[in-house]
C-alpha angles and dihedrals in degrees: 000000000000110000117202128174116185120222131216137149094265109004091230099104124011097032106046088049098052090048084051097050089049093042081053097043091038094052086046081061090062108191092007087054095061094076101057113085114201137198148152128216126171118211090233124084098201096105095036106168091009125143115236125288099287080229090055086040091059097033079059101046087049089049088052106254134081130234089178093114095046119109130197120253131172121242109262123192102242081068079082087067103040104047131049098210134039119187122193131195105221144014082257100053084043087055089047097045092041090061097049081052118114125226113266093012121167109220127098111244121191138115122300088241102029104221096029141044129234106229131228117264095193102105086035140098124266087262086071099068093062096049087052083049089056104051082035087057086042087058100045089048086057091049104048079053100057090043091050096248119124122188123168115221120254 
């Protein structure tokens, strides 16, 4: 089982739909699929038990998956423990979640996409919600790699 939790500032927009790209990928690898866990967390806790940004709601729908269900938490450091990965969206949410970090912890922790951020769509246009999609996509794509999962996206 590979256990990765994606990281953002609310947990309302980036994070959601990356857990949701990866539930979607993971469910196209069928059998394969089953052993990778997915969740999302933000370290803030200002939308604690929100659904997802309406604009992320409907980029995703019209991507084919759906992050309704989904609810905001806020990164706790036992997370350290649970996932393998976690996979932030920016330097800032690296500096945040590096600080909840315990000593010792397990977990890889490192950008979704390594060398760039994926940017908050939040005070965008609705525009700005497919283009995340995209790098997100790009980073999943990277990660299904290392762990040695492919899916095409549908």
């Amino acid at each position: 089982m590979v256990k990765v939790l994606f990281v953002c500032l609310g947990n309302i927009c980036r994070s959601p739909l990356a857990e949701g790209v990866l539930r979607h990928r993971a469910g196209a690898l069928g059998e394969k699929g089953r052993g990778i866990l997915v969740d999302s967390a933000g370290t803030s806790g200002w939308h604690l038990g929100e659904a997802p940004d309406a604009r992320a709601q409907d980029a995703a729908r019209r991507r084919g998956f759906d992050i309704s269900a989904l609810r905001s938490r806020q990164l706790r450091p036992d997370d350290f423990e649970t996932f393998d990965h976690i996979l932030v969206m920016d330097r800032q949410n690296l500096i945040d979640a590096e600080a909840v970090r315990p000593e010792k912890a397990g977990a890889l922790l490192r950008l979704l996409l390594k060398e760039r951020e994926v940017p908050d769509p939040y005070w965008g246009g609705d525009s700005h919600f497919d283009s995340v999609i995209d790098l997100i996509e790009e980073g999943i794509a990277e990660l299904l790699a290392e762990i040695g999962a492919k899916a095409e996206p549908s």
